[in-house]
KEKOL-681896 format. One record per residue (C-alpha): residue number from 1; residue in one letter; x, y, z. Coordinates in steps of 0.2 Angstrom, whole numbers, plus 2048, in hexadecimal, padded with zeros to 3 digits. Example, Ala and Ser with C-alpha at 12.3 -4.5 7.8 and 13.67 -1.06 7.14 Angstrom:
(1,"A",(83E,7EA,827))
(2,"S",(844,7FB,824))
END
This chain:
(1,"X",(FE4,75E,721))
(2,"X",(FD7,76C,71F))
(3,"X",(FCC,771,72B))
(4,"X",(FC1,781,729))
(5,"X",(FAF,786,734))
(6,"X",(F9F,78A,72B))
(7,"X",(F8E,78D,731))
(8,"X",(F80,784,72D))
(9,"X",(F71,791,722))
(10,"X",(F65,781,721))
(11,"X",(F55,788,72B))
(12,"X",(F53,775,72F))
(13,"X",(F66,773,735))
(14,"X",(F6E,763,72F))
(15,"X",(F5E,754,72F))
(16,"X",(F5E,745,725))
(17,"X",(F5D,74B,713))
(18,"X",(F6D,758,714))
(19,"X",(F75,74B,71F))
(20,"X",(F74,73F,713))
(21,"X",(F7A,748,704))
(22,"X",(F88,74E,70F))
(23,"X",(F8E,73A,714))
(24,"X",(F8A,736,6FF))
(25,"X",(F96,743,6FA))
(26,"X",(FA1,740,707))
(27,"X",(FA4,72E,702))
(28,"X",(FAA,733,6F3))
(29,"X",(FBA,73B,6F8))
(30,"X",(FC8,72D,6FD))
(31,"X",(FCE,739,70B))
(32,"X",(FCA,73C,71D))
(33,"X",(FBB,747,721))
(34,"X",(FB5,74C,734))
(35,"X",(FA8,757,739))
(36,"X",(FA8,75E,749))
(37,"X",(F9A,767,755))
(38,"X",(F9E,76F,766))
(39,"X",(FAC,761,768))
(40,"X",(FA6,753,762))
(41,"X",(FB0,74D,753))
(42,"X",(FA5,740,746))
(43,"X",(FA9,736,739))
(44,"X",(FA4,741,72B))
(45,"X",(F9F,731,720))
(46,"X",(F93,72B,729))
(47,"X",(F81,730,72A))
(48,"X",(F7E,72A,73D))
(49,"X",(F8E,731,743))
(50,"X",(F87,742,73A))
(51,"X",(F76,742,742))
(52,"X",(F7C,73F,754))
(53,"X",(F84,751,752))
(54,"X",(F72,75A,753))
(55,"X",(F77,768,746))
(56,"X",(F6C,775,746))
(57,"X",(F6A,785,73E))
(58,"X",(F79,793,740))
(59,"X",(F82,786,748))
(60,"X",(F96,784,745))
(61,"X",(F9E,776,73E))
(62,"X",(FB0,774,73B))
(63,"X",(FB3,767,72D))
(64,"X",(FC2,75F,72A))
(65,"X",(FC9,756,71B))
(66,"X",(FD9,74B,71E))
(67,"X",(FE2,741,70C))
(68,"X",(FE2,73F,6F9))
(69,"X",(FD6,74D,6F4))
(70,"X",(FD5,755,702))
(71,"X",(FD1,767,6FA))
(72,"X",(FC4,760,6EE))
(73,"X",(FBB,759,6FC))
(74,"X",(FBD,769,706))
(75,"X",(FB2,771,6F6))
(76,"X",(FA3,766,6F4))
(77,"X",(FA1,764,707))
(78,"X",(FA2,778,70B))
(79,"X",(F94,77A,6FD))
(80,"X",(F88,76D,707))
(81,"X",(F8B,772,718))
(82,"X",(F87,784,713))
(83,"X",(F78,77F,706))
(84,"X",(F65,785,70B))
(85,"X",(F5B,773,706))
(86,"X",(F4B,771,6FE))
(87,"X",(F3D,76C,70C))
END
């Protein structure tokens, strides 16, 4: 297992458009992944689970990645949770 914690740089924090690029890229990977905010630990593939956590900008999140390609997974998801999106 890999966990690491980022903060988020989007000014918006983590609405539906990020949110749903994570989940896409997310569901690529057959391993494990978990995101979690102040305690509460989501599924990581699912967009709803995702929104519930209120991310906002400069907040922490810890992501980890559990199974087959684990450290691949760790790599594409670090780059989106730190990304600035387009409005």
């Amino acid at each position: 297992m890999i966990s690491q914690t980022y903060t988020i740089l989007n000014p918006s924090g983590f609405h539906a458009r990020p949110t749903k690029a994570f989940v896409q890229a997310a569901s690529a990977f057959p391993c494990k992944v978990s995101v979690i905010k102040g305690g509460r630990k989501v599924n990581g593939k699912s967009s709803l689970s995702m929104l519930t956590l209120g991310i906002q900008h400069n907040d922490e999140v810890t992501l980890e990645v559990d199974g087959e390609q684990e450290e691949q997974a760790q790599n594409t998801l670090s780059e989106l949770l730190t990304k600035i999106y387009e409005e």
